[in-house]
C-alpha positions as CSV (number, residue, x, y, z in Angstrom):
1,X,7.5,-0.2,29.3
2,X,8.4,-3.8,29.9
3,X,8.0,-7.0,28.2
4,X,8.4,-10.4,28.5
5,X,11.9,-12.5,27.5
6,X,11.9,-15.8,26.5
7,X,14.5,-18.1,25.7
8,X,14.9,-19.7,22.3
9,X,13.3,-22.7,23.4
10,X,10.0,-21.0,24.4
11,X,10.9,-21.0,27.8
12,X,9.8,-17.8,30.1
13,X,13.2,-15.7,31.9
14,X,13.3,-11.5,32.9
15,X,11.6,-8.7,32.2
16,X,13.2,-6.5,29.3
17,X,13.0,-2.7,28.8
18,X,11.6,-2.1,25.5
19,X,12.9,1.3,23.5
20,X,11.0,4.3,24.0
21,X,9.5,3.9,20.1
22,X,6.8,1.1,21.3
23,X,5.4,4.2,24.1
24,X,4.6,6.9,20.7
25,X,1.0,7.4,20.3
26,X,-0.8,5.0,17.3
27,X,-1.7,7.7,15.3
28,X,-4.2,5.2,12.7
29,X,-5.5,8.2,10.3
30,X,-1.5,8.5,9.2
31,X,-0.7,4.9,9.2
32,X,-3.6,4.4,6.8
33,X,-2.6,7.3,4.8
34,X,0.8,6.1,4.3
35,X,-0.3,2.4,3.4
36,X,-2.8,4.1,1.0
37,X,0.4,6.1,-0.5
38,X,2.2,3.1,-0.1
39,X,0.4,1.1,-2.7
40,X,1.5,0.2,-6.5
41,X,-1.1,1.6,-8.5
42,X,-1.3,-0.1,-11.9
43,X,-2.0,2.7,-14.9
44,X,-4.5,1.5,-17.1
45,X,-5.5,2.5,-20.3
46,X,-7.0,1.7,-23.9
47,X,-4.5,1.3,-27.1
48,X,-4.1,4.6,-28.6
49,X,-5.9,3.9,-31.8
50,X,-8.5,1.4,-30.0
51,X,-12.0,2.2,-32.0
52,X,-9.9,4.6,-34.5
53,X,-8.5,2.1,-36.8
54,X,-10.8,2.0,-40.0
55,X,-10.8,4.6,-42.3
56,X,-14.1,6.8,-41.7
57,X,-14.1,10.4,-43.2
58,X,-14.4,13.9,-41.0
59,X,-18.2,15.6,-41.4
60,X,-19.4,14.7,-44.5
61,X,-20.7,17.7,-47.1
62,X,-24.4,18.5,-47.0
63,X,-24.2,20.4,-49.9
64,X,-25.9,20.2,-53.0
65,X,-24.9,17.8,-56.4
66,X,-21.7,17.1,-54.3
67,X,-20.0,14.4,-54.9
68,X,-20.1,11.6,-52.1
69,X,-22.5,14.0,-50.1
70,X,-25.3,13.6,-47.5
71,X,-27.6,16.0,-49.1
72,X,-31.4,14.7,-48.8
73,X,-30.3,11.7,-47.4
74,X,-31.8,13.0,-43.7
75,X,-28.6,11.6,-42.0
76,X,-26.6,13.2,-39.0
77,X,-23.4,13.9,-40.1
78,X,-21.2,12.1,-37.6
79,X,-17.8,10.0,-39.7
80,X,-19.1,7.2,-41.9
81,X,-17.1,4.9,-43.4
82,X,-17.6,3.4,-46.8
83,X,-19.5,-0.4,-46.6
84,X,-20.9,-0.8,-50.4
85,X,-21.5,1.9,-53.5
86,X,-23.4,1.7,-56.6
87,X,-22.6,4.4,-59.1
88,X,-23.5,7.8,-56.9
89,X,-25.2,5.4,-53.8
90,X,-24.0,4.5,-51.3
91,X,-24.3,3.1,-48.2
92,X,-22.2,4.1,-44.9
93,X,-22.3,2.8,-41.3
94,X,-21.0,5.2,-38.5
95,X,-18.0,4.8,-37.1
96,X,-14.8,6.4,-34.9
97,X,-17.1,8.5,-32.5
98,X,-18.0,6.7,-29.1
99,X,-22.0,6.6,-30.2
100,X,-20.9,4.8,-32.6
101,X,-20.5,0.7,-33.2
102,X,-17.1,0.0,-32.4
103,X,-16.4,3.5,-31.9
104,X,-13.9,5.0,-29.2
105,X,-14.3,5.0,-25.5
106,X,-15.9,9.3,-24.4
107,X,-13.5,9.3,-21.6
108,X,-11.1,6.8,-20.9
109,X,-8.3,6.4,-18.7
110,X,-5.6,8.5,-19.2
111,X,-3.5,5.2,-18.0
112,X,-1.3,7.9,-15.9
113,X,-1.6,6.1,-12.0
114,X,-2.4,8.9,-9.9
115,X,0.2,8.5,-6.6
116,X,-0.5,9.6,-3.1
117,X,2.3,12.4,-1.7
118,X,3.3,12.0,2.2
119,X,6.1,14.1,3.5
120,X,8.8,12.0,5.3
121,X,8.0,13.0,8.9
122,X,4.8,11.0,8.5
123,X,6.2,8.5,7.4
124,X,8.1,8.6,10.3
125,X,5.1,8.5,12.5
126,X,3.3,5.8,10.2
127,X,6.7,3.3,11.1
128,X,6.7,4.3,14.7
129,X,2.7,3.7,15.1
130,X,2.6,0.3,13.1
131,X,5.3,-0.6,15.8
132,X,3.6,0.7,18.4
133,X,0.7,-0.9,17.9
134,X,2.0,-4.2,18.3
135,X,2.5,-3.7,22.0
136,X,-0.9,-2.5,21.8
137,X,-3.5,-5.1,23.8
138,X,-6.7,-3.5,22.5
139,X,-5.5,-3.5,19.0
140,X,-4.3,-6.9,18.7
141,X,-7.5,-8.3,19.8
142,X,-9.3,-5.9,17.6
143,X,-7.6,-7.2,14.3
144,X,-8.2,-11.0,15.0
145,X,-11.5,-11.7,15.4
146,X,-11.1,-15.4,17.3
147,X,-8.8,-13.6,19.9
148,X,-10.6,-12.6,23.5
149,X,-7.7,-11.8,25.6
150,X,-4.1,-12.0,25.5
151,X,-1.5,-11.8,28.6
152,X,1.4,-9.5,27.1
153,X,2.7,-8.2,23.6
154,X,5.2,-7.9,22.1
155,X,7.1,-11.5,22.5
156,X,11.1,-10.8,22.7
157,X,13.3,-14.0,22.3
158,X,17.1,-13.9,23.1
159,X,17.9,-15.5,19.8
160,X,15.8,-17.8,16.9
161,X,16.7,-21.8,16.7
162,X,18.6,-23.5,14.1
163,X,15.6,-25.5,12.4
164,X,12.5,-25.0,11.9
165,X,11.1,-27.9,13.9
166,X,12.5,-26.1,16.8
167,X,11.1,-22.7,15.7
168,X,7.8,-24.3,15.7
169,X,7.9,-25.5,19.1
170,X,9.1,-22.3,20.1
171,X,6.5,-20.4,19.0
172,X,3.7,-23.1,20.5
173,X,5.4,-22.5,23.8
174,X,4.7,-18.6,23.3
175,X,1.5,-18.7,22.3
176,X,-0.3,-21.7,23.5
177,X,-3.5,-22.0,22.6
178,X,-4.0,-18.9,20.2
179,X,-0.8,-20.9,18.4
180,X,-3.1,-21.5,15.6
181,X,-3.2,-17.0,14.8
182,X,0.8,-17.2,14.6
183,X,1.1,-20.2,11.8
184,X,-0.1,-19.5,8.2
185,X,-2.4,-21.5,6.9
186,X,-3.8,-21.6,3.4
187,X,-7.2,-23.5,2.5
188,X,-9.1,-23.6,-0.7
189,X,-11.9,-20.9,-0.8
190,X,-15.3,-21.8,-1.6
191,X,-17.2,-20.5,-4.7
192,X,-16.4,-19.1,-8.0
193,X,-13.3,-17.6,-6.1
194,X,-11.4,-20.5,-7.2
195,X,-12.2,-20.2,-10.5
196,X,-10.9,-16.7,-10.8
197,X,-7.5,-16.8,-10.0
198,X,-8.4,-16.6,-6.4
199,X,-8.1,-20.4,-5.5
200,X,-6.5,-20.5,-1.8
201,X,-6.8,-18.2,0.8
202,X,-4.7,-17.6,4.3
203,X,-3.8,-15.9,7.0
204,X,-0.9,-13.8,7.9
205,X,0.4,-15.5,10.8
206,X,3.2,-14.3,13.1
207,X,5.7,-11.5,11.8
208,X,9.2,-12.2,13.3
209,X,11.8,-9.3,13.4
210,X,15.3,-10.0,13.7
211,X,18.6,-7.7,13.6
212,X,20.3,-6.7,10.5
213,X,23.3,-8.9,10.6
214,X,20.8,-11.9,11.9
215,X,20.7,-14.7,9.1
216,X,17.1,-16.6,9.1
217,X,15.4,-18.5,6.5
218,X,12.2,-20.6,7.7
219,X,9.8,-21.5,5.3
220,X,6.1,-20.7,6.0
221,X,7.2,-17.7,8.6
222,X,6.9,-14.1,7.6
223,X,10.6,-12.9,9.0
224,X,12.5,-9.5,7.9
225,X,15.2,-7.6,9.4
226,X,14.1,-4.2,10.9
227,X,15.9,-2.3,8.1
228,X,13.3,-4.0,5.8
229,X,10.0,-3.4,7.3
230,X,7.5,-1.8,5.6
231,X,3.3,-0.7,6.5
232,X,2.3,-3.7,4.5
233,X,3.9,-5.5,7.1
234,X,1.8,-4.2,9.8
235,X,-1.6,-3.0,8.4
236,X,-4.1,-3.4,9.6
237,X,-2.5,-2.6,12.7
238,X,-2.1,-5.1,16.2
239,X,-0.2,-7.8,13.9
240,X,1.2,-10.7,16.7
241,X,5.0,-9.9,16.6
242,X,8.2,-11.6,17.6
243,X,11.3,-9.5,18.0
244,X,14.7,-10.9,18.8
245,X,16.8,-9.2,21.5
246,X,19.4,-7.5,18.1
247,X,16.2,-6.0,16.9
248,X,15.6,-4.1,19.9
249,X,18.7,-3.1,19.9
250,X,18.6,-1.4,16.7
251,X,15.4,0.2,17.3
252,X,16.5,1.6,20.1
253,X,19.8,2.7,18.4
254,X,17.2,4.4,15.5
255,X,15.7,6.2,18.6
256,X,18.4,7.4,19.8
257,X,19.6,8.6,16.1
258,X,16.2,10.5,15.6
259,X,16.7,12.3,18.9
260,X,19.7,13.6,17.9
261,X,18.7,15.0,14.6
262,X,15.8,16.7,16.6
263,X,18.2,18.2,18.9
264,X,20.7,19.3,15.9
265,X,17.5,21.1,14.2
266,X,16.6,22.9,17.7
């Protein structure tokens, strides 16, 4: 499987020989298993003594000429607490139990977040699918809407500019009119969105990986080395992608590891 190279000016050069991870089959049901997994799951849960914090007696006696009892007052005998007496009256207001005013939740959350288990080989898979998938045609132009065709994916460059000026251009170059999918842009949402903590909202825009010992820092691009990546990255799947010529390298180099391991296990 081939791409196309480009220079870091934006310019078109040869055909490149991408590593034998970007020919796997996208399995999707395990990519989104291992996003699902993936994800920080907050634990919730009420205080401990939430609806148990005033002082509200067990079952109250029913018997007779006892003192403080419920005998012949035709009352349930859930916890009361105290609100007024007078002498041997008095009045009582249920409390504690969740039927109750104020009373404790029946069931609530145990605040214990429940996580997802996925064995390492899938995760494997998940990794090599997500970067699969970005050399897939049919998924890229499933996941943006506003995209009809594209020519060829991934986009390899031999190295990225200095500046981010020149990164810009480079990248208009590559993309040309669908230019506007690779740059993030944030805008203010409409309707009681922004009220909620939800003001902007934007896009993803281009993910650019680079090799490990590759040094980049652009503001408003998404770049990571490839020993970073994660599913988030990626998912949902067919994300527009920009490798450098090291990143290929050392996916190919993973590959190559992998293989090995398989063949020690054999």
């Amino acid at each position: 499987m081939k791409a196309q190279l480009y220079s870091s000016k934006g310019e078109k050069k040869s055909q490149v020989e991408l590593p034998k991870v970007f020919s796997v089959r996208v399995r999707e049901d395990i990519v989104k298993k291992y996003y699902e997994a993936d994800k920080f799951i907050q634990p919730y849960s009420p205080f401990i003594t939430a609806g148990l914090r005033q002082s509200a007696s067990g079952t109250i006696s029913h018997q007779r000429h006892d003192w403080k009892g419920h005998y012949g007052k035709g009352i349930s005998r859930i916890p009361r607490k105290t609100m007024w007496r007078r002498g041997t009256q008095f009045f009582w207001v249920g409390a504690n139990v969740p039927g109750a005013r104020g009373g404790r939740q029946s069931h609530p959350p145990k605040g214990i977040g429940k996580e997802k288990k996925i064995n390492q080989k899938e995760i494997q898979i998940a990794i090599n699918s997500a970067i699969a998938a970005t050399a897939n045609k049919e998924l890229v132009i499933k996941r943006y809407s506003s995209l009809d065709k594209i020519e060829h994916v991934p986009f390899i460059i031999e190295s990225l500019p200095e500046k981010t000026k020149s990164l810009k251009e480079l990248i208009q170059n590559i993309f040309g009119e669908t230019s506007n999918l690779a740059f993030r842009n944030r805008e203010l949402r409409a309707g009681r969105g922004s009220m909620r903590g939800r003001k902007y909202k934007s896009n993803a825009g281009v993910l650019i990986l680079t090799g490990n010992e590759e040094k980049a820092k652009f503001s408003g691009f998404d770049i990571k080395p490839v020993s970073e990546i994660s599913i988030a990255d990626f998912y949902p799947l067919g994300r527009l992608t920009i490798y450098t010529q090291k990143a290929l390298d050392e996916l190919s180099k993973e590959g190559k590891e992998q293989n090995k391991i398989k063949e020690s296990k054999k």
